[in-house]
N, C-alpha and C positions, 0 to 999 in steps of 0.2 A: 631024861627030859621027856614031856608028855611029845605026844608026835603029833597033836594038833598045833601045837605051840611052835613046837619045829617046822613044819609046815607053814607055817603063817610065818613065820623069822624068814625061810628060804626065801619065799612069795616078797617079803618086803625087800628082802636084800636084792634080788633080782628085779625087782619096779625101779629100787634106787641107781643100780648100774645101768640100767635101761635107758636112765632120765639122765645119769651122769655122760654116758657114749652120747647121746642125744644133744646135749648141751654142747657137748664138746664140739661135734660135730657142725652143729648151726654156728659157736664161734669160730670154729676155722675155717666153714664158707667165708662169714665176713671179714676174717683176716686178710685173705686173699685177695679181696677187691682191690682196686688199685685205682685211688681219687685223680692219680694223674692222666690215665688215660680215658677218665667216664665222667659224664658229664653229671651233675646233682641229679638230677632227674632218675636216669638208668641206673645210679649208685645207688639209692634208696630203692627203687623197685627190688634190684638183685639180692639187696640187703636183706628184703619182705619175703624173696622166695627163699631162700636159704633157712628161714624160720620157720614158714609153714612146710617145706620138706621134712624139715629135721623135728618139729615138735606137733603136738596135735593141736593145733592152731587151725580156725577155719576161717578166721578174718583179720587183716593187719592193714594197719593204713598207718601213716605219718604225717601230721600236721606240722605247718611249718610257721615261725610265729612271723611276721608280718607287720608292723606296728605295735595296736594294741589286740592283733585279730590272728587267730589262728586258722589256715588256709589251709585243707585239703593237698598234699602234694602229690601222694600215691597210695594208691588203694589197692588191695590183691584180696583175692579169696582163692580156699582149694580150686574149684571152677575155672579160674584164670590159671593159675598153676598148671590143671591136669587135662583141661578140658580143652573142645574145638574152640580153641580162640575165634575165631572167626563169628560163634555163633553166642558162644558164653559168657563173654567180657562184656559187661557192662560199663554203661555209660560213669564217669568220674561224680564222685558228688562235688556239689560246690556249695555245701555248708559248710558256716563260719563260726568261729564262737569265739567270744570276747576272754579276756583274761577272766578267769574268775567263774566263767559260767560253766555249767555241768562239771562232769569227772574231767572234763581233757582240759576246759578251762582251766582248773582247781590243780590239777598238776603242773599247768606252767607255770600259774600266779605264784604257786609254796613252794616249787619247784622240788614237790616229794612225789611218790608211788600214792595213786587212789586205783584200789579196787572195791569193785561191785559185785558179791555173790550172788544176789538177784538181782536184776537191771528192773524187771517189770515192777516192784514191790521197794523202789531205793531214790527219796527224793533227789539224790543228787544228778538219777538220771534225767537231763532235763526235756524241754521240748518235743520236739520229734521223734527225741530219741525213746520216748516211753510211749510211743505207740502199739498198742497190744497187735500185732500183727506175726506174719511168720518170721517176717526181715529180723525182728527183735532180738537183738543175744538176752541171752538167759545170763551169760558173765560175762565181766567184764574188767581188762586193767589199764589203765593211763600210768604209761612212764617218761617222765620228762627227757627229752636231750637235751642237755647240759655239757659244755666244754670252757673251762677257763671261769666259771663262775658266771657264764650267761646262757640261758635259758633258749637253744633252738628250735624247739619245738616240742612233738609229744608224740610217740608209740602209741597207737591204739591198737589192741590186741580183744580178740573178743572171741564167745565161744556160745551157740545156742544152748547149751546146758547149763543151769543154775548153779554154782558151788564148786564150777571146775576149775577154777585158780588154786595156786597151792601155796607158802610161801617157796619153796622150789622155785615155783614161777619165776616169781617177785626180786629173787636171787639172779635169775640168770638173766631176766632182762634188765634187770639194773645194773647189770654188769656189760651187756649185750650194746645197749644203749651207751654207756660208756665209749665204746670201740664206734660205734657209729656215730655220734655226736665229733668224734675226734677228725673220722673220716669224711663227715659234710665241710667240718669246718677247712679242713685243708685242701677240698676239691672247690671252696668257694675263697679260698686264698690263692692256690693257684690260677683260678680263672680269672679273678682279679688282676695277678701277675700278668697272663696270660694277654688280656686286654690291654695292659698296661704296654707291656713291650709292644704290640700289634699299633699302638697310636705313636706310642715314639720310634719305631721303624717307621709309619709314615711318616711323620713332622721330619725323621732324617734323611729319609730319601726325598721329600719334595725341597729342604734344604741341600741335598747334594747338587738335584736337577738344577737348582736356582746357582747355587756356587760353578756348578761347571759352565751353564748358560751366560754367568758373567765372567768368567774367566776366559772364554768362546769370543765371547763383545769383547772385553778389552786386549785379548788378544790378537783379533783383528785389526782392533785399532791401533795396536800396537807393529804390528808386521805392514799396513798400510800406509803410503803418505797420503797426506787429507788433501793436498794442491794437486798432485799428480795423480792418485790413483793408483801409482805404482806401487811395488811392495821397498818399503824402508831397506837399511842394510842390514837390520836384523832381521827382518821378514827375508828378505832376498838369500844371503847365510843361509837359512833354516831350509829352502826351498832347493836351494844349489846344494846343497850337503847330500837331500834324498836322489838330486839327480843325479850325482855324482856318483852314489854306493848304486843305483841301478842300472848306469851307464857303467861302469865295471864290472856287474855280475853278468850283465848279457854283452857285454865285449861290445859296446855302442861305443862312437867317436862324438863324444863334448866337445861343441868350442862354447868358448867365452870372446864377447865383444862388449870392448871399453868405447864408451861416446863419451867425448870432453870438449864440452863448450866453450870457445874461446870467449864466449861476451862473457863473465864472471855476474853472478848475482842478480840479472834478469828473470825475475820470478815470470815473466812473458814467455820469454826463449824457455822456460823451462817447463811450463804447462803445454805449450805449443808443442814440442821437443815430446814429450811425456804422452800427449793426443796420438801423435801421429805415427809413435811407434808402438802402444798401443794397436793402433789400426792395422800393421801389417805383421806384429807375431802374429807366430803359426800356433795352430794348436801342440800346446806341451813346452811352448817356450816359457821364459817367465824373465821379466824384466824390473830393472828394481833402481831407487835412487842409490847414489855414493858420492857423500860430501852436496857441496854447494851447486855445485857445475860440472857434475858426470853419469853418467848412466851405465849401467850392467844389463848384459841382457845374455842368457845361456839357453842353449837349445843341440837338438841334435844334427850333426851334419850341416851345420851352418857355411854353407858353400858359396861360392860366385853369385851365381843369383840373387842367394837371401841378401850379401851383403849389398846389391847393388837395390834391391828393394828400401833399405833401409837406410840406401843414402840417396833415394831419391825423396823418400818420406821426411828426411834431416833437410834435404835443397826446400823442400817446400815451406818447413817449417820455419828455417832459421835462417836461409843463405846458404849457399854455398861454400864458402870461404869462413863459415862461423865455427865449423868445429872440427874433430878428429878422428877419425874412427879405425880402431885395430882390431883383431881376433886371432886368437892362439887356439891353440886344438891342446887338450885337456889328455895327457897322455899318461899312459900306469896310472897310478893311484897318487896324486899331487895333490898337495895341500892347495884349500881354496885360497889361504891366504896370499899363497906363492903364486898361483893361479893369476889373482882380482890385482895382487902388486904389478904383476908382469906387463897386464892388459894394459891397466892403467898408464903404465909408465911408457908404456907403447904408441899411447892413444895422443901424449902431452908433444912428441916429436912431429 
């Protein structure tokens, strides 16, 4: 074999593995990205450096289709890539192109690959874009993203040198774009999701606030009587139960005292009755209706005095001679029922 010939076979074989490690390399940066944890935005820029690290690429931008208009999303150059951010990053373009116009139009409308070997010398480059200046690529290729058969937008890949696309190229970012079409689409699926759950945890929690607020109201109203203000026998129950498990853990003496009306069914005598004993619990006691014509009332140390307070508050109210009143002292751990029968039955002698 001649050795120039060999020589030029070496040369190509080594450009080919060169391009092949390269590709490889740019698709398993964007393998890696992860649409659930980055938002479109960051997904696409990291997407753009991963390609100009890995290939000789000196500009990449990604339009994103928008209606009938394709929108500028992110743009990168080597400069942003390698350079003082701070001083080298240039301002975003905010040119638009309609379906149809120039190469990046023309690539979403057909939704195929347009390249340009010379940008400055190729009608298709349109407007702006064929301005003879420095900015100008010399080449140029539009790759459409495509997922599911719709058209996301368009790979703009560009290079100041005339002729420097290859079909190689054309191979990997159509394949490149593949894997990233796949990956806007499902970081613009989850974010979707994302919002989605984010409005109906609200609507469920401002529907909890609302259920427990009327469970709160009717349960009040439910533990309260509406005539006296007292706490009902279910309200009262609910209130002697707590006091009862706290008055045993700290070794406190409960009593319980039965008031029983002798006038029967005087809704009078029993607001009056209801006022005024009100007026003289102490803090911590709690008093409650039971039946038609009797009253509960449980507190700590319910001694001589209290009782004598709260039959002078009953003489005021109702007579003297109108009612009953007994108190038992709440001893071990007894049932409230045995407890409220005791009183009761105490209060009727």
């Amino acid at each position: 074999m001649d050795t120039e010939v060999y020589a030029d076979a070496t040369r190509e074989l080594s450009d080919r593995f060169g391009d092949l490690v390269s590709s490889l390399s740019a698709l398993r940066e964007l393998s890696q990205l992860n649409a659930q944890t980055t938002d479109e935005g960051s997904l696409v820029r990291h997407a753009l450096e991963g390609l100009i690290r890995n290939q000789d690429f000196l500009r990449c931008s990604v339009f994103v289709l928008q209606g009938d208009q394709l929108i500028n999303r992110t743009g990168l150059d080597v400069d942003d890539l390698y350079g003082d951010q701070a001083t080298t990053r240039k301002p975003q373009s905010t040119r638009r192109f309609r379906l149809g116009e120039g190469m990046i139009g023309m690539a979403a409308e057909s939704g195929e690959i347009q390249r340009c070997s010379d940008c400055r010398n190729d009608t298709r480059f349109v407007g702006s874009q064929r301005e003879q200046d420095k900015s100008s690529p010399g080449s140029l290729i539009c790759v459409p993203l495509t997922h599911g058969g719709e058209v996301l937008g368009v790979l703009n890949v560009s290079h100041p040198q005339p002729q420097h696309f290859t079909d190689w190229h054309e191979r990997l970012l159509s394949v490149y774009c593949s894997v990233l079409a796949m990956l806007i689409t499902n970081s613009r699926l989850l974010n979707r999701l994302e919002t989605h759950i984010r409005r109906r945890t609200r609507d469920l929690e401002t529907a909890l606030a609302e259920a427990t607020r009327m469970k709160q109201e009717f349960s009040t109203q439910d533990s309260l009587d509406p005539h006296s203000g007292l706490y009902t026998e279910t309200g009262f129950r609910q209130q002697a139960d707590i006091m009862l498990e706290r008055a045993y853990r700290h070794r406190q003496t409960l009593w319980l005292a039965s008031i029983n009306l002798k006038l029967q069914g005087s809704a009078t005598n029993q607001r009056n009755t209801a006022k005024r004993l009100g007026e003289c619990l102490r803090a911590g006691d709690i008093a409650g209706v039971s039946g038609d014509s009797a009253f509960l009332v449980m507190g700590l140390g319910i001694g001589s005095t209290q009782l004598a307070r709260y039959r002078q508050a009953l003489d005021g109210a109702i007579g003297q001679n109108n009612y009953a009143l007994a108190c038992i002292q709440a001893k071990d751990e007894a049932d409230l029922n045995e407890l409220t029968a005791k009183a009761v039955e105490q209060s009727r002698h």
